[in-house]
N, C-alpha and C positions, 0 to 999 in steps of 0.2 A: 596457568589459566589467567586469561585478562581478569583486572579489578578494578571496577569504576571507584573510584574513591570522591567520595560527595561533604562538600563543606559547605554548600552553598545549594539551595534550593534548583538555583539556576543552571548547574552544573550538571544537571539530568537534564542536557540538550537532543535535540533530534540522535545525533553521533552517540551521544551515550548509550542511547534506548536502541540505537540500533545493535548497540557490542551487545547490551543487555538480551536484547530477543536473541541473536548468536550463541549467548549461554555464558558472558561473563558474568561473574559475581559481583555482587553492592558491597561498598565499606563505607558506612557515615560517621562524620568526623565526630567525638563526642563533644565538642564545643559545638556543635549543630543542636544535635540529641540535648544539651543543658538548655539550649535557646526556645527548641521545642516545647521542652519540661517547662519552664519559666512563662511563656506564653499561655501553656493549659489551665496552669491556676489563675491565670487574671481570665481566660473564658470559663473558668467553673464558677468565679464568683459572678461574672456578670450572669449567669447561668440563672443563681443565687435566687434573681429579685424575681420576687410573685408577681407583681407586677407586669412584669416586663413578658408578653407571651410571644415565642419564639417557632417559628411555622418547624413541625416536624419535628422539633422536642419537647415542648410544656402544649402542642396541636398535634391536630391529625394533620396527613397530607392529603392534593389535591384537591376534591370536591370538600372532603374534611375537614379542611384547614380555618374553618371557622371552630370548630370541636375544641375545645378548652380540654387536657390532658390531667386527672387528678395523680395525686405523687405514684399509685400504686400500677396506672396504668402505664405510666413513664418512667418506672421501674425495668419493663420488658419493653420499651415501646422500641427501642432501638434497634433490637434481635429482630421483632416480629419486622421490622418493616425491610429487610432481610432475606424473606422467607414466605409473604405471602404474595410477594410479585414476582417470583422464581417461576414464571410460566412457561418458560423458553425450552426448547428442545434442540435436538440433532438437525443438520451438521451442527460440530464445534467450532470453535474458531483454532486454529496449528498452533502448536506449542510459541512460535517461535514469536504471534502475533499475543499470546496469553503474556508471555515474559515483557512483551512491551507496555502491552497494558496494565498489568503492575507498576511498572516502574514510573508509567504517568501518572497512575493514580502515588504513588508514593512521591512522585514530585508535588502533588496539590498538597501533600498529609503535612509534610514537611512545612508546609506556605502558616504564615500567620493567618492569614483573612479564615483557614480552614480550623483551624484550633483541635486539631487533635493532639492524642496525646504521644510521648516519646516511645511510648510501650506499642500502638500501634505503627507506626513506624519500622522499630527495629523487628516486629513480629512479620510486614510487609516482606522488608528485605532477608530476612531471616527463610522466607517461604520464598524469594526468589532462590537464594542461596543454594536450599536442600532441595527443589527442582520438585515442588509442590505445585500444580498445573491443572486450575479448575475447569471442569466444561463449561466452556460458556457458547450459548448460542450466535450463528455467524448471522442469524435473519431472523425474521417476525418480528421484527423490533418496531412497534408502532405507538411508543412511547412519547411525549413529546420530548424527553431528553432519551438515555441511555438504561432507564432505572430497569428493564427488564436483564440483559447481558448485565447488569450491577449486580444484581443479587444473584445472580445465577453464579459470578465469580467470587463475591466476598461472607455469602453465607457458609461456604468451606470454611472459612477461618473459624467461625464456632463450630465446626464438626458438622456440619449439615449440607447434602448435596454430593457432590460426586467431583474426583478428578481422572485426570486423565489417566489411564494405563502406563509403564515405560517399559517394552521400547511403544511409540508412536504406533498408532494403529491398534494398540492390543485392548481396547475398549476401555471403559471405565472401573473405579473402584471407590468405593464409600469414602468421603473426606472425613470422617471420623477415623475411617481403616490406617488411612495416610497418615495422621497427623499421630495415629498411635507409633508406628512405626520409624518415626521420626521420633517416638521418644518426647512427643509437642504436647503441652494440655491446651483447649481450643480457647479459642478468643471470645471473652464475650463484650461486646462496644460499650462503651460508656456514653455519657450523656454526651450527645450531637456524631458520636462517629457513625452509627448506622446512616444516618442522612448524609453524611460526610461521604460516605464510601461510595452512594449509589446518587449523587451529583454527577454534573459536569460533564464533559464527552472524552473521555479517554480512547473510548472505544473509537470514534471519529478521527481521532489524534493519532492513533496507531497507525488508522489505516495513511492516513497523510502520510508519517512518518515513514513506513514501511513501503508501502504502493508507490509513494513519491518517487524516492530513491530505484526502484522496481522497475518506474516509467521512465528515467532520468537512462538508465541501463538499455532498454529496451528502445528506446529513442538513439540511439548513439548506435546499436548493432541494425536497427532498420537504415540510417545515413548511410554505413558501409556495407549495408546490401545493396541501397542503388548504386554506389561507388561500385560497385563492383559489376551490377548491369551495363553501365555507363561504361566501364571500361569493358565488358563482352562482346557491348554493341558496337566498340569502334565509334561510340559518338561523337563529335564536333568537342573541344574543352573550351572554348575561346567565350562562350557566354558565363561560365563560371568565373567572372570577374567583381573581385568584392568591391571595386568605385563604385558599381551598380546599384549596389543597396546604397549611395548617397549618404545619409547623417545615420543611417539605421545602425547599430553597430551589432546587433544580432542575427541579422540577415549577411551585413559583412562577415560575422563570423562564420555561418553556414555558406558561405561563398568558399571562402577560403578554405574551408575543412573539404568541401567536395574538391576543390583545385589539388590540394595538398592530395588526396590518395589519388585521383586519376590523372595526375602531371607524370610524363613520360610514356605512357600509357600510348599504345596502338590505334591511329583513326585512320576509317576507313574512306580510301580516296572517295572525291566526289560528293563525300555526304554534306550539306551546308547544313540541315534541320531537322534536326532529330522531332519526335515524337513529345507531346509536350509534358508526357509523366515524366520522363525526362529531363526537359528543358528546366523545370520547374519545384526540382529536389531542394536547392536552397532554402525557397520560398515553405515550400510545406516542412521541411524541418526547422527552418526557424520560429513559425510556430509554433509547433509541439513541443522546443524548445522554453518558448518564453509559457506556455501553458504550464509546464513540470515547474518552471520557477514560480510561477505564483503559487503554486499548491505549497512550494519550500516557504514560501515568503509569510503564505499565510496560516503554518504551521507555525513559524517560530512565534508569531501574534498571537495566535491560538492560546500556544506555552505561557506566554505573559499574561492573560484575561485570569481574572478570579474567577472560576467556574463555580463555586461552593454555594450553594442558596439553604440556609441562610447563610451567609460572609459576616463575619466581625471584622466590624470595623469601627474605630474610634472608640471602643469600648462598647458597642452596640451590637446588633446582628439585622441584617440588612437580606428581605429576600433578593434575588437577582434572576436572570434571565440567561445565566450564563452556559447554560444547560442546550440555548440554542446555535448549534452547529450547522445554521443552515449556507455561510464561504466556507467550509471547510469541504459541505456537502453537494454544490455546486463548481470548487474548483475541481473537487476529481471527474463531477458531470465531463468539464469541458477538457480534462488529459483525457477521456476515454475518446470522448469526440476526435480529440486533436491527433490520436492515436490510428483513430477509424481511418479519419480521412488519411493518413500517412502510410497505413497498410492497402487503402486501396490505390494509393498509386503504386505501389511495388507491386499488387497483382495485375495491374493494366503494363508496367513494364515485363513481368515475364510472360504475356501475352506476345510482345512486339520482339522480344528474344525468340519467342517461338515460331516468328513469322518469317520468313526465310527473305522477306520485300525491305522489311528493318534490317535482319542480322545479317544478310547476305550469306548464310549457312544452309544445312541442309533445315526441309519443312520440317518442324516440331522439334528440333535439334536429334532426329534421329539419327544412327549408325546409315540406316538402309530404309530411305523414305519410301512409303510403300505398304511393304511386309514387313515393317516395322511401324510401332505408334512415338516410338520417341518418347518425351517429358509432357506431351499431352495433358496427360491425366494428372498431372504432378500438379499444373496449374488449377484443374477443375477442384482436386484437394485444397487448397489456395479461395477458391471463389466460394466454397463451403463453410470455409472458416473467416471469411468475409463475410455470408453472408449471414452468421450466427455472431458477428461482431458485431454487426448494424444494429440489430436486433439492441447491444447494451447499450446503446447512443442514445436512446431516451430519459432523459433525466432520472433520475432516481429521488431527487430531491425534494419533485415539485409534487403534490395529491393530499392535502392537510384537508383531514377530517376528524369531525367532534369526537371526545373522548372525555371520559371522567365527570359526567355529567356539564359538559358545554366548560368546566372550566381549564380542558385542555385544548384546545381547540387548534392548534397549529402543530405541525409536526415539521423536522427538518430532514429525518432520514438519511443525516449522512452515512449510516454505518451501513445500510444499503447500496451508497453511491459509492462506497470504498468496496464491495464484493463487486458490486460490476464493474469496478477500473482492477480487481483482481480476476475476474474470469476473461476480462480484454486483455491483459496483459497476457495471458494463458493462448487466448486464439491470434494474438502480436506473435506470439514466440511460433506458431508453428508457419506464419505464413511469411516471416524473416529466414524460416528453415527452410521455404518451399523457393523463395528469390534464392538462397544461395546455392542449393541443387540445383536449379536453371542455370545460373551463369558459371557453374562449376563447368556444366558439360557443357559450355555455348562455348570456355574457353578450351578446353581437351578439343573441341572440334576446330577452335579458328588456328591452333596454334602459331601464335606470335607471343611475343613477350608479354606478359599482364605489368601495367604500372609499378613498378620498383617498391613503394609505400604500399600494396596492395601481395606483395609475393611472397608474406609469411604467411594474408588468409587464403592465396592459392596453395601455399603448399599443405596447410590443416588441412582445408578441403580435399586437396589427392590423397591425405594420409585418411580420410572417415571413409573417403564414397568412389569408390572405382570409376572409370568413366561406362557409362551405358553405350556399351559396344553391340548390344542384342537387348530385346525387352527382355523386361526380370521384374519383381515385385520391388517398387521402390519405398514404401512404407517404412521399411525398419532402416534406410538410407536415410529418409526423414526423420524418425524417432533418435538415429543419432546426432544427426544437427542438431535438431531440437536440443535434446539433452548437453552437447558442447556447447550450446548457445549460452545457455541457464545457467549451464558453471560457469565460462568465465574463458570456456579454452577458447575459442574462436573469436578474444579480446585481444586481435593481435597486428590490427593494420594502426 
C-alpha cells in the first residue's frame, strides 16, 4: 500500500491528498509530532491570559463574538460548537473526496498559526489510516465559511454523528459504533481545536484538488475526441499550424497536439474549409487549458493562506478572513464554463459527421440511409446532456445573503461551485462518449487509414462498440465509452 510519509506541513501537496483520497496511508515524521507538541504549550499559555479574549475560545462565535466565555462555559465550549451547527444532511460527499478532506484539514493542524495539539494530529491520521469515513454533506452549505460540512465531519471524532457504511453505498452507521470497533476512545478537543477543526475551506480545496486534476483528465480526452472527428471528416490539417498562436505558447501547444494526432491522417480531396467547430479546436482547448491551470495555480496558493481564525501569531491570535474561498470558488465557475463551451463544440462537430454535405458518407452515418436512422439519435443524447451542462455555467459563487444576524453577510459558496464543476464533468464524460461513437462509425464507414497517432484509439473503439451495420439500441454502446473513458482505457492516442 502507498505511504505518504510527512515531515513537513508542506508535504501534504495537492499529489499527496490525491494518493491520500486513492486510499494511501499517512506516516508523520515524529520530529514533526515533537515540533507540534512544542508549539501547543506556548499556545496554551498564551491561552493563559484573562486578558487577552480570543474569538471562539474565552467568546462566543459569530453574532456571539462579543459574549465573554466564563471558565465553565469554555470547559465544553469546544465539543458544543461541534455539534450545534451539524445541520447538513444527504447526499454525502464519496469516500474518496472525505479522505482528502482530512488530509487538508491535517495539513492546517499540523501548521503553527493553527496550534493544535500532536494528539489531534496523530488521531487525524490515525482515522485516515483505519478508513474512519464521516457523512459529510456535499450542499446546503450557506455558511460564510465551511463550518456546516465541519461539524458534520469532525464531531465523529468525539463519537457523535455518523460515518459512512463499508463497502460504499451501504448507508451509514453511528460514529460512536465506528470508533468502538476500532478499538478508538473518542476525541474530546481541547482549548482552540473545535474552532480549529471547523475553520478554513478544506472542503473548497478538495474540490480544486480533486475536480482539478478530473478537468485536467477530461480536457485532454475531449482534444482527442475532436482529433479524432477531425480526422473522420477528412478535414484540411494545414491550419493546425503552431507559428499561428505567435508568442502564445499555450495555444502553440494545443496547435501542435491537434497536428501531432491528425498528421498522416486521410483528407478529403477538394475540401479547403472545414466547419469552424472544427477549424477552431486549438483555440477552445487552449482555453480550457489555461482555465484547469489556474484552478492548479490557485490551489497551491490556497495550501500556503493561514486559513485558521483565530491564527497565532507572534504569540498573539489574530481573527482572519481566511475562511473566504471566494478564487477558489470562482476558478471552478470558469473550468465548468470552459468545459461547456468545449463540449459544445464537439456536439456541433458530430452534427457535421452526421451530415453527409461535411463527411461526404452516407446521411446520419447510417448502414442504409432511409430505413435506417443511423447515429441520429446518438447526437440528440449529446444535446441533452448539453443542454443540462448549460444549466451548471451559472456561477455558483455569486448570491451572498445576510446571515447570523447581519454579521455574516457575504458568503463564497465555493463547495457549491466544486459540485457543479462535478456534475459538469459527469455530463463532459458522456458527451466525449457520444463524439467518439460518431467518429467510430464515420470511420468503419469511410474506410481509409485513420492517423497513425490516433490507431490505438481506433482500435479500443472497434474492440467496445461494433460498427452499426442495422439500428440497435446504442445506449449500453455509450455507457461503455463512457465507463473506458473514466478509467483510463481510451488514454491511448
Amino acid at each position: 500500500m502507498t505511504v505518504v510519509r510527512v515531515a513537513q506541513p508542506r508535504q501534504l501537496g495537492p499529489e499527496q491528498v490525491r494518493a491520500v483520497a486513492a486510499g494511501a496511508r499517512i506516516e508523520l515524521a515524529p520530529t514533526l509530532l515533537d515540533a507540534v507538541a512544542a508549539n501547543r504549550r506556548r499556545v496554551l499559555a498564551a491561552l493563559a491570559d484573562p486578558d487577552r479574549p480570543v474569538y471562539g475560545v474565552t467568546t462566543g462565535m459569530g453574532a456571539f463574538a462579543g459574549h465573554r466565555l466564563d471558565p465553565a462555559e469554555q470547559a465544553g465550549h469546544q465539543l458544543r460548537l461541534l455539534t450545534g451547527r451539524a445541520v447538513g444532511g444527504p447526499p454525502w460527499l464519496p469516500v474518496p473526496d472525505v479522505r482528502a478532506l482530512f488530509a487538508v484539514v491535517l495539513r492546517a493542524m499540523l501548521r503553527p498559526e493553527t496550534g493544535a495539539s500532536a494528539e489531534l494530529c496523530r488521531y487525524l491520521a490515525d482515522r485516515l489510516n483505519d478508513g474512519f469515513h464521516p457523512a459529510v454533506p456535499a450542499d446546503g452549505v450557506g455558511c460564510a465559511g465551511e463550518i456546516i460540512p465541519l461539524c458534520h465531519a469532525f464531531q465523529t471524532l468525539a463519537g457523535l454523528g455518523t460515518v459512512l457504511a463499508d463497502p460504499p453505498g451501504a448507508g451509514e452507521v453511528a460514529a460512536l459504533d465506528a470508533l468502538r470497533r476500532r478499538g478508538v476512545e473518542p476525541y474530546r478537543p481541547g482549548p482552540k481545536e473545535g474552532v480549529a477543526l471547523i475553520e478554513g475551506v478544506p472542503v473548497a480545496t478538495t474540490h480544486g484538488i480533486l475536480r482539478g486534476a478530473e478537468a485536467a483528465a477530461a480536457a485532454d480526452r475531449l482534444l482527442v475526441a475532436a482529433a479524432a472527428t477531425i480526422d473522420a471528416l477528412g478535414a484540411p490539417r494545414d491550419g493546425y499550424e503552431p507559428r499561428l498562436a505567435g508568442g502564445d505558447p499555450v495555444l502553440a501547444g494545443a496547435y501542435e497536439r491537434v497536428r501531432e494526432l491528425t498528421h498522416g491522417g486521410t483528407e478529403r480531396a477538394g475540401v479547403v474549409h472545414a466547419p469552424v467547430s472544427v477549424r477552431v479546436v486549438p483555440q477552445v482547448h487552449a482555453h480550457l487549458s489555461r482555465s484547469v491551470a489556474d484552478l492548479a495555480d490557485t490551489v497551491a496558493r490556497v495550501l500556503g493562506w493561514v486559513t485558521d481564525s483565530p491564527a497565532y501569531l507572534d504569540g498573539g491570535f489574530t481573527s482572519t478572513a481566511g475562511f473566504h474561498a471566494a478564487e477558489l470558488g470562482l476558478r471552478m465557475d470558469a473550468v465548468t464554463a470552459a468545459l461547456a463551451h468545449a463540449a459544445e463544440a464537439g456536439v456541433q462537430r458530430m452534427h457535421r459527421l452526421l451530415d453527409e454535405r461535411f463527411s461526404g458518407l452516407a446521411a446520419q452515418l447510417a448502414a442504409v440511409p432511409g430505413p435506417q436512422a443511423g447515429l441520429v439519435t446518438v447526437h440528440k443524447r449529446a444535446v441533452g446532456e448539453l443542454h443540462a451542462l448549460r444549466r451548471l455555467t451559472v456561477p455558483a459563487t455569486l448570491g451572498a445573503l445576510d446571515t447570523s444576524a447581519g454579521q455574516e453577510d457575504l458568503q463564497a459558496f465555493a463547495p457549491a461551485a466544486g459540485e457543479q464543476l462535478r456534475a459538469a464533468l459527469a455530463r463532459v464524460a458522456s458527451i466525449t462518449a457520444a463524439e467518439l461513437l460518431v467518429a467510430r462509425q464515420a470511420w468503419s464507414l469511410r474506410e481509409v487509414p485513420v492517423a497513425p497517432r490516433l490507431a490505438p484509439l481506433h482500435a479500443a473503439l472497434a474492440e467496445l462498440v461494433p460498427p452499426v451495420v442495422a439500428d440497435r439500441p446504442l445506449g449500453g454502446d455509450l455507457t461503455r465509452l463512457r465507463t473506458a473513458l473514466l478509467s483510463g482505457a481510451l488514454d491511448v492516442a
